[in-house]
N, C-alpha and C positions, 0 to 999 in steps of 0.2 A: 602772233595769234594768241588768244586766249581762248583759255580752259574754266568751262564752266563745272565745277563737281557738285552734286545734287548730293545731301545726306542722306543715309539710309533710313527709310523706313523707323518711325516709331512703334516701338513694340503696344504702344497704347492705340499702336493706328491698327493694328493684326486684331480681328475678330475673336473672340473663344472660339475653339474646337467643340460641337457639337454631334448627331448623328446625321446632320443634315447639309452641314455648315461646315467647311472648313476652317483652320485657323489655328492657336496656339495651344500648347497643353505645357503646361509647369511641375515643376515637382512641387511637391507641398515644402512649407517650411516647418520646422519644428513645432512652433506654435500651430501652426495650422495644424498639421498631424495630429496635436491633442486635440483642439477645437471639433475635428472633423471639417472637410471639406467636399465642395461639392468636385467629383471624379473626371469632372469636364473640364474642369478649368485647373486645376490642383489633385494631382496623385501622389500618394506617398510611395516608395520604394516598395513596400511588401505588397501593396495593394497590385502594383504594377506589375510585381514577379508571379502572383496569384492567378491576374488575369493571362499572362503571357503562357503559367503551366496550363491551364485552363482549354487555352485555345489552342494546345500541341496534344494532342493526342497519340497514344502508341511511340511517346519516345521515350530512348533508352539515353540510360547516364553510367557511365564503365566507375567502378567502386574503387577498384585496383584487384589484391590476387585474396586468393578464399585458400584457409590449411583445411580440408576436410576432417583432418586428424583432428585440429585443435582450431573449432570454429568460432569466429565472431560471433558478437551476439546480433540478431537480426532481427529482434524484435520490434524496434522500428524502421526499418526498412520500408521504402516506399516503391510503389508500381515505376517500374521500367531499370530498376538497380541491378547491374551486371558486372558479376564478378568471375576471373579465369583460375581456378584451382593449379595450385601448386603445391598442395599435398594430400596425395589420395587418401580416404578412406569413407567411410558410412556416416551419413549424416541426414537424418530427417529421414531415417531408413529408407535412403537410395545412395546406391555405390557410385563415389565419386573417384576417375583417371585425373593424371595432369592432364592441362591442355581442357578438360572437360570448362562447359559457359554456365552459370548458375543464374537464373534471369527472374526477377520479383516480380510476379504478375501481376500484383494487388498488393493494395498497403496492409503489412503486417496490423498494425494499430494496438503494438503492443506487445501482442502473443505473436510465435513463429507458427505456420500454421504449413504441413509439407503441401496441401493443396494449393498454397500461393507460392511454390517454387518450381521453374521450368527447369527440366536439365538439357541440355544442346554437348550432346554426345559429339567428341570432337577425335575419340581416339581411332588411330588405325585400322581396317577394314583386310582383308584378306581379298586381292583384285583377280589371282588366278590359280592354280592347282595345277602343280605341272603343267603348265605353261598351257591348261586350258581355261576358261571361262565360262559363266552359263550355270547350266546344272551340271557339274560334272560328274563321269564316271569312270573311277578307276581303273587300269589293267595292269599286271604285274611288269608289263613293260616300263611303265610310266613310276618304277620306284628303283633305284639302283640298290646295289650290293646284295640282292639276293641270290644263292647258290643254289643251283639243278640238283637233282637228286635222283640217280636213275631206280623205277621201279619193277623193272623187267629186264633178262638179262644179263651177262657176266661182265663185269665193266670193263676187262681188257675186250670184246668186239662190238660196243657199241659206238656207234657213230651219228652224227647230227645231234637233235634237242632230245634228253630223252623223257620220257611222259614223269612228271612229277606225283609221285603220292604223298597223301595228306598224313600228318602223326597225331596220336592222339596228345593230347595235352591235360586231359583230367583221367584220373582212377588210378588203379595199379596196372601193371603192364599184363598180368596175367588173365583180367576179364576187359579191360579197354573202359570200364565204367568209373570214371573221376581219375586224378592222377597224384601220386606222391608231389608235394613241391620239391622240387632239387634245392638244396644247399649248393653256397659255393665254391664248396669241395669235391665237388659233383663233376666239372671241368678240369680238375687240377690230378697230375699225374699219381701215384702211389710211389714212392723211395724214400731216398735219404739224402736230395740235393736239396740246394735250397726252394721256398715254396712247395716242395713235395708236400702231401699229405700223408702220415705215418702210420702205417700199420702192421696189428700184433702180427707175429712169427708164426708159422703151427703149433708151439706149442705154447702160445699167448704170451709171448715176452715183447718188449719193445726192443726194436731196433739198435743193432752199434752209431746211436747220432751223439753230437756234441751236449749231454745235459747239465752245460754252466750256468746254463739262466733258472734250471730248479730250483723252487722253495719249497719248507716244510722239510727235506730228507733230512736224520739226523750226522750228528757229524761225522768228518769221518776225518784220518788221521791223514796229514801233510807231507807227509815223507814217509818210505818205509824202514828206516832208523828209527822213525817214532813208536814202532810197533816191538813191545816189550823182548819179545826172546832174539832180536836181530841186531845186530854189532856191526853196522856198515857207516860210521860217521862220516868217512873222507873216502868213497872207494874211488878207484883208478879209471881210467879208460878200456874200457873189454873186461872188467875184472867179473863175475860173477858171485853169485851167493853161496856157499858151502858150508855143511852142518860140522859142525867140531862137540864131537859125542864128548870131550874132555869140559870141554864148559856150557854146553847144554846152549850153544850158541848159533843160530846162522850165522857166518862171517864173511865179507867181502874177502876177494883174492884171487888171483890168478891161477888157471889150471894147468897140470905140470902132465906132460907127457906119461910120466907113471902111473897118474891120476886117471888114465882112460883107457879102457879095458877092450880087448876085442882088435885093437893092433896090428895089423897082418905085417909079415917082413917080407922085401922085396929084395929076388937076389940083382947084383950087379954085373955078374960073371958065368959064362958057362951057357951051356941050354938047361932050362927045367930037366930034363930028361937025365944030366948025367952030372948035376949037384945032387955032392955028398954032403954030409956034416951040416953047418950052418953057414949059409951063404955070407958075401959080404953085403951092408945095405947100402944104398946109397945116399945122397943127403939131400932130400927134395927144397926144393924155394919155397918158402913160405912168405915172400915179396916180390915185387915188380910184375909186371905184365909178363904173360903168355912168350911177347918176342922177344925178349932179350933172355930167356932160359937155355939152356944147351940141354938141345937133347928130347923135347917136349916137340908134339903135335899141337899144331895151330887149331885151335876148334872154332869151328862156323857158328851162326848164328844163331842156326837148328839146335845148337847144344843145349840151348836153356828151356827148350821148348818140348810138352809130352806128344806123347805117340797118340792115335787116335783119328777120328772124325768129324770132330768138334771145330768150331771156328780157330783160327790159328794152330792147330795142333800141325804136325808133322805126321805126313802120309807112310805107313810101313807096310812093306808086301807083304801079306798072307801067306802060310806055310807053302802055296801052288808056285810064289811068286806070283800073284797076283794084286792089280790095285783094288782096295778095299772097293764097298759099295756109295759112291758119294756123287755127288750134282757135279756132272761135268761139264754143265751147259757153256762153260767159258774157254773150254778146249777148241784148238783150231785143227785144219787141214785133217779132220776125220775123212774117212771114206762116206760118198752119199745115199741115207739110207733113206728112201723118198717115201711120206705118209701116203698109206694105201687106201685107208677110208679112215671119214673122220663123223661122228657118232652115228657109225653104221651107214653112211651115204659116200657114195664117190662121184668122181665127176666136180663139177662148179659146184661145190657144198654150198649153200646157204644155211647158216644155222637159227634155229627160232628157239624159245623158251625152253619149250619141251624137250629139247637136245638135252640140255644141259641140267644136272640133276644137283640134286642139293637148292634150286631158287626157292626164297621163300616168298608167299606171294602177300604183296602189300596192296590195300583198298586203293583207286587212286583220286577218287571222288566223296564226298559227302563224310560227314562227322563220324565215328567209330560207332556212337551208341546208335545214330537213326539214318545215317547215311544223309544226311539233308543240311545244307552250307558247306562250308571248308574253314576246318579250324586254323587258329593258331600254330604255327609251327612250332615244335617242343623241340630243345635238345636232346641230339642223337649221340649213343653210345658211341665212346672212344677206343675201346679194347672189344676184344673176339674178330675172328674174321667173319666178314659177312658173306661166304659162302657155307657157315656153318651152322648160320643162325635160321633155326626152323620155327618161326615163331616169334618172339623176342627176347631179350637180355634180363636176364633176373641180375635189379640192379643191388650191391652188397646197401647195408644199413647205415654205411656214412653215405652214401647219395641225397640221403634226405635232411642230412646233419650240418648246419651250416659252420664255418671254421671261427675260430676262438680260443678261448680261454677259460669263457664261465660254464658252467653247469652243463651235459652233454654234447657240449662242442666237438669239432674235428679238429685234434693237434694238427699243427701245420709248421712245417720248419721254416726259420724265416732266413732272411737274406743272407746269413752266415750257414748255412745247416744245421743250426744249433734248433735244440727242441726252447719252445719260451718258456717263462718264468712262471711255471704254475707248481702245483701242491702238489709233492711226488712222495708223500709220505706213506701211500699203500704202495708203491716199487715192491715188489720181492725178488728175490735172490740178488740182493748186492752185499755186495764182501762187507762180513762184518772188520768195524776198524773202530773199536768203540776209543773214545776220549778220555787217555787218562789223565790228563790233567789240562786246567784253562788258566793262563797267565802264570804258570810255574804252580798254581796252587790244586791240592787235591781234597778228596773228600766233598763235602755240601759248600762247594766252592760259591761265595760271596761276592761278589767282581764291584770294586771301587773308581773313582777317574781316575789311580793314580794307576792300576791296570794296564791303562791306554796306552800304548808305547809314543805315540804321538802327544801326549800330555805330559807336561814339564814342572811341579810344582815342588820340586827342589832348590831351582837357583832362586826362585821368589815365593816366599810362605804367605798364602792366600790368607787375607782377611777376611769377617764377615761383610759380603754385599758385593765381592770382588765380585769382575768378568775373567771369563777365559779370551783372553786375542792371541789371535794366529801372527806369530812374528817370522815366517819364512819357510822356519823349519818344525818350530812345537804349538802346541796351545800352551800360555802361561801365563799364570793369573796378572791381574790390574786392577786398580780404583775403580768404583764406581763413580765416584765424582773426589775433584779435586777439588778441597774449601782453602779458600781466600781468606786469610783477617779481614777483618771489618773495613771496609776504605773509607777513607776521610775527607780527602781529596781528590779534584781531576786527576786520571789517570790512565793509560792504556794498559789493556789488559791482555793476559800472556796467552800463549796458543797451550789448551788442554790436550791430554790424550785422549779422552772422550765429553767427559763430560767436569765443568766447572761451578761451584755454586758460591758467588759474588754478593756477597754482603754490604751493605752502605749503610752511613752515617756521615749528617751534616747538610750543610745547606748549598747550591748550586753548582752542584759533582756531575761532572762528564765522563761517561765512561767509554772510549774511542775502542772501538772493536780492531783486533787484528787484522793484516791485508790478508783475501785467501790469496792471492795469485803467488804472491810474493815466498807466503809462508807455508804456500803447498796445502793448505787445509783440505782436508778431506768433507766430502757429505758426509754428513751427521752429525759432527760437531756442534756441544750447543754448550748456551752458558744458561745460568738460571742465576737471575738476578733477583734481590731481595732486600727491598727499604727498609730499617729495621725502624726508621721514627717517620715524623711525620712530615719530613722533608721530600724535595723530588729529586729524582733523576734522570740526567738527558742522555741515552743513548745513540751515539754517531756511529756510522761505519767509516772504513777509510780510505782516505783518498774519493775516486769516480764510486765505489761499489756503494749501492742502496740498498736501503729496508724496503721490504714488500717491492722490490722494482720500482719506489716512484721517491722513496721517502731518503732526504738525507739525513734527519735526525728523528729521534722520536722522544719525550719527554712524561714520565712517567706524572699524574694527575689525582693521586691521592697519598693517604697516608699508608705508612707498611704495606705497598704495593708491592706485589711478584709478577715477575714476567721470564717468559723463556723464549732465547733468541736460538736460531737454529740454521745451520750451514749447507745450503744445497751443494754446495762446490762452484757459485760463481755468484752467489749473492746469500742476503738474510733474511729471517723470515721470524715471525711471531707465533710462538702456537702453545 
């Protein structure tokens, strides 16, 4: 069977493309594009993207991202350009979010103009409020952690919700009109633990706290051997301090039985009654516990403790034999002694406010000045009992004093009990212990480094220019730089103690820097190299280790060049 195949269409057989007429449309050719062509038969590339923008209206072209902070410039920007900000700030004075759409409404045509920019708010919305929606309205229900506050009533017999009253939160406490701000020392306890707040004694002294972190007091003596009239250089274990009128001395030493006056003697023999003469004594322990003595009563526990009605004290019967007057609410198996009436009513008591004397009565509605809203709640007093408070707390003058250090602050002791490190040079009455002498020397004492006990400049006599380095145990002087003769030739160069300055002469000198790993170099290490003619020099480091991280060698590029090479501790660097 045969096949007949027909050729395709001649493109000279195709009509032009008219408005009327089907048919072909060309790109122009270069030459045509100069010529100019007619648009029906031959279009050039920008002609064609012209009409294509032309006939799209209202379309968008995404730019990539927008820094509000630090904006593009937009001046020519064209209608439909959209950009996604990822980096907030103000721009074209409108506040730009991440995630916010920045859209070109109109061709800038040059100038940025904020009336041809749209913004398409894209950040997060808040969708409900306690879990409601709408218009919502609050009820103290709908917020946790807040605490009842009973305003009626003795709080040992109230029961259920008790009715909340409002506090004020502006004035002083004593007319209810604006309020002191609290400091916040204002919550924090009064003592001498740590975090306490400190306050003066009755008779305006501070506190027995730890004051090692004071600055400003003047000095004061390190030992009490340092204190001129006392002679205690090596004292013993228990030994005390005693005046020796022969050398006008305090002296350490032990005190001798003869030494203590008031003595009594104990007989060993007989009844008191029918000792004559001078009894014998006996020879009491003056070691080992209580049990192993012959002869001694065992004392209880009671022994250490005073008589009285104070907490831990030990109960003692009154001349009737009687038990003192004290809370015996924790006593059992008493006989029953049944409550007769209770505030004047018997029977099923109910008791209501007015039973109970001493309430003081709090507003439980509307603002203190006009009764009208509910303010803020203010914090409430910590100290007094509030069966006593007729009225309110007059709060002291640190309540309004916030805690610190500078200028009318609330000392506050910190995590150690210690007071902090401020200016205690008005202190009075601390023992005087004046300084007689500083570094062995007296008089308008002068204090040099050799002073310093930690400073060594004996085994090595400091030059001009030397450093103090710490070798373990002292500071003791060092070079400032160690100088190199002149080098001539390649050569590697030695590991400095600080600092080296490397001289050259001659013509195509290498100078191979030491390994750090190898040689332990420490950071800082630097050399300071120095062309002294008009020759160069190649600086290598050694082995894998680079210059600047990238460089294996670097080669100095004019005449009497200086350069300083510098040791981070795992590579080198130029500076």
């Amino acid at each position: 069977m045969s096949v007949l195949f027909l050729p395709p269409p001649s493109a000279s057989a195709i009509p032009d493309a008219s408005e009327t007429v089907s048919g072909k449309i060309r790109i122009a050719t270069s030459a045509e594009a100069t010529a100019g062509t007619d648009d029906t038969t031959a279009i050039t590339p920008l002609k064609l993207k012209s009409v294509v923008d032309a006939a799209v209206v209202g379309g968008v072209t995404y730019k990539g991202t927008f820094d509000a902070a630090a904006p593009l410039d937009l001046s020519n920007a064209e209608q439909g350009d959209l950009y996604v900000i990822d980096g907030a700030g103000t721009y074209q004075g409108i506040v730009w979010a991440v995630g916010d759409h920045l859209l070109v409404n109109a061709d800038m045509g040059g100038t940025v103009s904020p009336s041809k920019i749209d913004k398409i708010d894209s950040t997060d919305s808040v969708t409900s409020v306690a879990g409601r929606t709408g218009a919502v309205t609050l009820s103290t229900a709908d917020i946790s952690g807040l605490a009842t506050v009973a305003s009626t009533g003795a709080y040992s017999d109230l029961t259920g919700t008790p009715t909340l009253a409002t506090v004020a939160t502006t004035g002083a406490y004593s007319d209810l009109t604006g309020t002191p701000t609290l400091g916040t020392a204002a919550a924090l306890d009064v003592g001498i633990l740590a975090n306490n707040v400190v306050q003066l004694n009755g008779s305006a002294q501070l506190p027995a706290v730890d004051g090692s972190l004071l600055t400003g007091i003047t000095a004061s003596v390190a030992a009490l051997n340092d204190i001129g009239d006392v002679n205690a250089p090596t004292p013993a274990n228990t030994n005390v301090i005693k005046y020796n009128s022969t050398s006008g001395d305090w002296e350490s030493g032990a005190v001798a039985a003869s030494e203590v006056s008031g003595l009594a003697t104990v007989a060993t023999t007989g009844a008191y009654s029918d000792l004559t003469g001078t009894p014998t004594l006996a020879t009491v322990a003056t070691t080992g516990a209580y049990s192993d003595l012959t002869g001694t009563p065992t004392l209880g526990t009671a022994a250490a403790l005073d008589v009285g009605t104070s907490a831990s004290n030990v109960v003692q019967l009154d001349g009737s034999a009687r038990l003192p007057a004290v809370d015996g609410s924790q006593l059992t198996n008493l006989p029953s002694a049944p409550v007769t009436s209770v505030a004047g009513k018997t029977g099923a008591v109910t008791l209501v406010a007015g039973d109970i004397s001493g309430l003081a009565t709090v507003a439980t509605t509307g603002a203190y000045s006009d009764l009208t809203g509910t303010p803020t709640l203010a914090t409430v007093a910590t100290t007094g009992a509030y069966s006593d408070l007729t009225g309110t707390p007059t709060l002291g003058t640190a309540a309004a004093l916030d805690v610190g250090t500078s200028a009318n602050n609330v000392v506050q002791l910190n995590g150690s009990a210690q007071l902090p490190a401020v200016d205690g040079s008005l202190l009075t009455n601390l023992p005087s212990a004046p300084v007689t002498s500083v570094a062995g020397k007296t008089g308008a004492v002068t204090l040099v480094i050799d002073d310093m006990t930690d400073v060594d400049t004996t085994t090595a006599t400091p030059s001009t220019g030397d450093l103090l380095e710490w070798n373990g145990s002292n500071w003791v002087p060092v070079a400032r730089f160690e100088v190199v003769t002149t080098i001539t030739t390649s050569s590697s160069l030695t590991v400095p103690e600080h600092e080296q300055l490397v001289r050259t002469s001659g013509s195509g000198i290498t100078l191979t820097l030491p390994n750090i790993a190898s040689n332990s170099i420490a950071a800082g290490v630097r050399y300071q190299i120095k062309v002294t003619d008009s020759n160069t020099v190649t600086v290598t480091p050694n082995g894998t280790e680079l210059l600047e991280g990238v460089n294996s060698s670097y080669t100095t590029g004019g005449a009497k060049e200086a350069l300083t090479v510098l040791c981070d501790g795992s590579g080198w660097w130029f500076v």
